[in-house]
C-alpha positions in Angstrom: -73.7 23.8 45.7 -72.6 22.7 49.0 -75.3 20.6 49.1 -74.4 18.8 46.3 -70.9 18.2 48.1 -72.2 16.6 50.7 -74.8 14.5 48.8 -71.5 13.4 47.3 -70.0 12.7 50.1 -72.4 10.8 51.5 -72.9 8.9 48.1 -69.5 7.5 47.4 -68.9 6.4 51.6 -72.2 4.1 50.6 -70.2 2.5 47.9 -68.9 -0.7 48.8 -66.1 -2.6 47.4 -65.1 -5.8 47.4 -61.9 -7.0 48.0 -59.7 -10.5 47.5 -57.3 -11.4 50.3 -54.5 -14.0 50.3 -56.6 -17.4 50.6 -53.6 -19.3 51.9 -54.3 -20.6 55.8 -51.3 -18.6 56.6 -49.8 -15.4 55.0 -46.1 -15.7 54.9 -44.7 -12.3 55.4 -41.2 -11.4 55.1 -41.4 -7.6 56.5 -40.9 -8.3 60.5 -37.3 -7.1 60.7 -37.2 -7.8 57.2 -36.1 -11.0 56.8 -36.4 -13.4 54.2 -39.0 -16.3 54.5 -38.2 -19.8 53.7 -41.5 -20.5 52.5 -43.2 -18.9 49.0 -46.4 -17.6 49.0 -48.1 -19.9 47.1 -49.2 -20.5 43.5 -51.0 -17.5 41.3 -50.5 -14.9 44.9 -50.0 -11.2 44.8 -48.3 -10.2 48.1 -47.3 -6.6 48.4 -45.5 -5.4 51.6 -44.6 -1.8 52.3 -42.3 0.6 54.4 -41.9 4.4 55.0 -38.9 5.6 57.0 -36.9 8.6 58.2 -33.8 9.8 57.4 -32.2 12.6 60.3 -28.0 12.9 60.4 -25.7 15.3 61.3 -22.1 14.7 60.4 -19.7 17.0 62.3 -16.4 15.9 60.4 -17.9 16.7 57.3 -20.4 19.7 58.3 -23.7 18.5 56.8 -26.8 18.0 57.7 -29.2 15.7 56.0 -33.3 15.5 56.3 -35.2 12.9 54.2 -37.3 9.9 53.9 -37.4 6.5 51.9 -40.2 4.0 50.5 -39.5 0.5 50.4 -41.6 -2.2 48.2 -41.8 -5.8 48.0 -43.8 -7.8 45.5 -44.0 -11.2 45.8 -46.1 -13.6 43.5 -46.1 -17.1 43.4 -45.2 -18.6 40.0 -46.1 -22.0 38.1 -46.3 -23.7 41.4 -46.5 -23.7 45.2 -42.8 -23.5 46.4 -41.8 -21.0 43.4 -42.0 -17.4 43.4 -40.2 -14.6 42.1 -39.6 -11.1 44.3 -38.6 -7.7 43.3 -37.3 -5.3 45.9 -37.6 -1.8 45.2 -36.3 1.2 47.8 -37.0 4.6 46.4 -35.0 7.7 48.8 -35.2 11.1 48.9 -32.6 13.5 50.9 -31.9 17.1 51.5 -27.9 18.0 52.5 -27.7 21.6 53.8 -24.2 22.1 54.5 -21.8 25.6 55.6 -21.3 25.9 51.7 -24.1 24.7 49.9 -27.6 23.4 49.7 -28.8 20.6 47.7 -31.1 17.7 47.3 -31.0 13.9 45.7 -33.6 11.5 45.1 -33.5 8.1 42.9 -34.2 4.2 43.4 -31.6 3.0 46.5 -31.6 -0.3 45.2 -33.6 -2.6 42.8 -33.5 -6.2 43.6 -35.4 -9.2 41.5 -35.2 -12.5 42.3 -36.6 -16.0 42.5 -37.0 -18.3 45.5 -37.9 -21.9 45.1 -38.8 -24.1 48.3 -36.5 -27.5 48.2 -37.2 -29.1 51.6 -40.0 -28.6 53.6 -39.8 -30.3 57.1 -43.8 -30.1 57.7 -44.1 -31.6 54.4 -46.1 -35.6 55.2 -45.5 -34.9 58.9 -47.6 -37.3 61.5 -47.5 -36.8 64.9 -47.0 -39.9 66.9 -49.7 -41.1 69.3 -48.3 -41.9 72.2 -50.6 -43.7 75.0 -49.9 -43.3 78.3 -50.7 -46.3 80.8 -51.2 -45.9 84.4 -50.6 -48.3 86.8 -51.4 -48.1 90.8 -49.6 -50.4 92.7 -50.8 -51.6 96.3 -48.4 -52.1 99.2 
């Protein structure tokens, strides 16, 4: 048997997969110090950006401690065209209150957020850069 297992092993870390990225020339995140971006990610995108966090108080007025964590989700896909896309923003939390008294727990969706953004001006949109030539002159005393 434990060969078997390791046959197995061995067998499905062969397997290869093959995976589609975001074929834009840049990826326009929003989750740096999540922010909103001005720009969409473009037309028939899947973007899916993700956060875990910690939760640690201690409230001395009220006598409670609380221990937990939270998940945050952001979908973005780009809809009908290049500057539309809808967004939903989902925060799922989780904490555990031990206080003097009593001992309990809560979990549930923190906030639910959809949305739309369409782009209305775009400043790199027919930008040239000018060509500026530079002429050197010597003059001779």
């Amino acid at each position: 048997m434990p060969k078997f297992k390791i046959l197995l092993v061995t067998a499905f870390s062969l397997v290869t997969n093959y995976n589609f990225a975001q074929h834009t020339d840049e990826i326009n995140s929003n989750r740096p110090g999540e922010s909103m971006s001005a720009y969409a990610v473009g037309k028939s995108v899947i973007q899916v950006e993700t956060g875990i966090y910690g939760i640690n108080e201690n409230h001395r007025l009220l006598g409670y401690d609380a221990n937990g964590y939270g998940l945050d989700l952001d979908l973005r896909y780009g809809f009908l065209m290049e500057k539309l896309e809808v967004i939903a923003n989902i925060q799922y939390q989780k904490q555990d209150f031990v206080s003097a008294f009593d001992q309990y727990s809560k979990s549930n969706l923190k906030q639910t957020v959809l949305g739309a953004k369409y782009l209305l001006y775009d400043p790199f949109k027919n930008y040239e850069k000018n060509k500026c030539i530079q002429l050197e002159s010597e003059s001779f005393l």
